[in-house]
N, C-alpha and C positions, 0 to 999 in steps of 0.2 A: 459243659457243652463240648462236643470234640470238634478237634478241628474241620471233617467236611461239613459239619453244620453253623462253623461260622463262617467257612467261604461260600454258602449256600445266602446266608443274611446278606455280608457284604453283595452278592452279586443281585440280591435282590433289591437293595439300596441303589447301587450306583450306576450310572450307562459309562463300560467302557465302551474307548481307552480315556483313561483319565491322563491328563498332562500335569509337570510341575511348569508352574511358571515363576522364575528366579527373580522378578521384578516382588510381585507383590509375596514371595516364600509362601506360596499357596497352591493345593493341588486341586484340579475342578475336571469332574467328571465330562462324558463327550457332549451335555446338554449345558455347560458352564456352571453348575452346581459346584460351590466348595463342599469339596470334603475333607478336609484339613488344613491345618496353618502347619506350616514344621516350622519348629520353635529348637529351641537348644542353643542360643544364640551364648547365652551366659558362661556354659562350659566353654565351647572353641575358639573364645573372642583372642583369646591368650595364646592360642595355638598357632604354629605355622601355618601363612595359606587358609583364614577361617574362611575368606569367602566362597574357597574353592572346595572347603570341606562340606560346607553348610549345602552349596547346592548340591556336592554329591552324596547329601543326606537324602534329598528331596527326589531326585532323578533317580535313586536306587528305590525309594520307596514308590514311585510312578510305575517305577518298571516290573515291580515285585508284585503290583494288583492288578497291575495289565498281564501278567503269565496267569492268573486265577482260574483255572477250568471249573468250572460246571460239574 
């Protein structure tokens, strides 16, 4: 499948903008639907700053579905 037919799915799945929210490390579309957990906690726990990592996992992957055109 190429990629504009997967951002064709995605955008048929979900109602942006989707939000991360750093309490529950969960992204939910504009109708409060989750559409994912961001997980990775195991790698960065070790790393400098994981909390500050972890949510700029979530916040880059929020921002990166919400540029999605059509």
């Amino acid at each position: 499948m190429l990629l504009p037919n997967l951002t064709k799915t995605v955008l048929d799945t979900i109602t942006l903008p989707v939000n991360y929210d750093n309490i529950s490390q969960t992204i939910k579309d504009a109708n409060g639907v989750l559409i994912c957990d961001v997980r990775g906690w195991g790698k960065i726990q070790f790393m400098d700053k994981a909390e500050e990592r972890h949510d700029a996992i979530g916040y880059t992957i929020a921002e990166l579905l919400n540029g999605l055109q059509a």
